[in-house]
C-alpha positions, -999 to +999 in steps of 0.1 A: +398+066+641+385+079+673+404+107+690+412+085+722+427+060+699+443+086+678+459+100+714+470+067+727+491+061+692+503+093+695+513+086+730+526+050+725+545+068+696+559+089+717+573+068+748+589+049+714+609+072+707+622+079+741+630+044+749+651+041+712+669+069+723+670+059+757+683+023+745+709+034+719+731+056+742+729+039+776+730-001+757+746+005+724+771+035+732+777+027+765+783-009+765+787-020+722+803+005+709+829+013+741+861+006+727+854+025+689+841+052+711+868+053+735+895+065+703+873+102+713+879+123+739+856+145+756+868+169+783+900+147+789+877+113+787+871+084+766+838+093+747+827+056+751+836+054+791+819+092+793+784+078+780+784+050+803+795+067+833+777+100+826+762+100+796+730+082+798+720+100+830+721+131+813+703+122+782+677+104+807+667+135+823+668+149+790+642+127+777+621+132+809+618+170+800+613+165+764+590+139+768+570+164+796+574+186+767+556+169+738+531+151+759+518+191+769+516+195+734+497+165+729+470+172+756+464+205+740+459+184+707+437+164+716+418+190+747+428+166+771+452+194+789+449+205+826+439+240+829 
């Protein structure tokens, strides 16, 4: 395989794996599983109301830094990197 196709799966791999995550706290613990969620409390809230309201946003920008993170790795993998 060549290495622009071995990047852009790497790459495609990567923005994957954000989105899951992205997609399982904002959709499935802030919207499905509210109410089992909501028996936790964190810092005098619901868990399930905390990851909708706040939750999300913060593992969003998160992701954004990880993702910033791995895709700096990747460039230097593959010598695509700024210098």
């Amino acid at each position: 395989m060549s290495d622009r196709a071995s990047y852009w799966k790497a790459n495609l791999r990567l923005v994957a794996l954000c989105l899951v995550i992205w997609f399982t706290v904002s959709y499935v613990f802030g919207i499905i599983l509210v109410e089992p969620l909501n028996n936790i409390r964190l810092g005098g809230y619901k868990l399930g109301f905390w990851f909708a309201q706040q939750g999300s946003m913060y593992v969003f920008v998160l992701l954004i830094f990880f993702y910033a993170w791995r895709m700096g790795k990747l460039d230097r993998k593959f010598n695509v990197h700024e210098d």
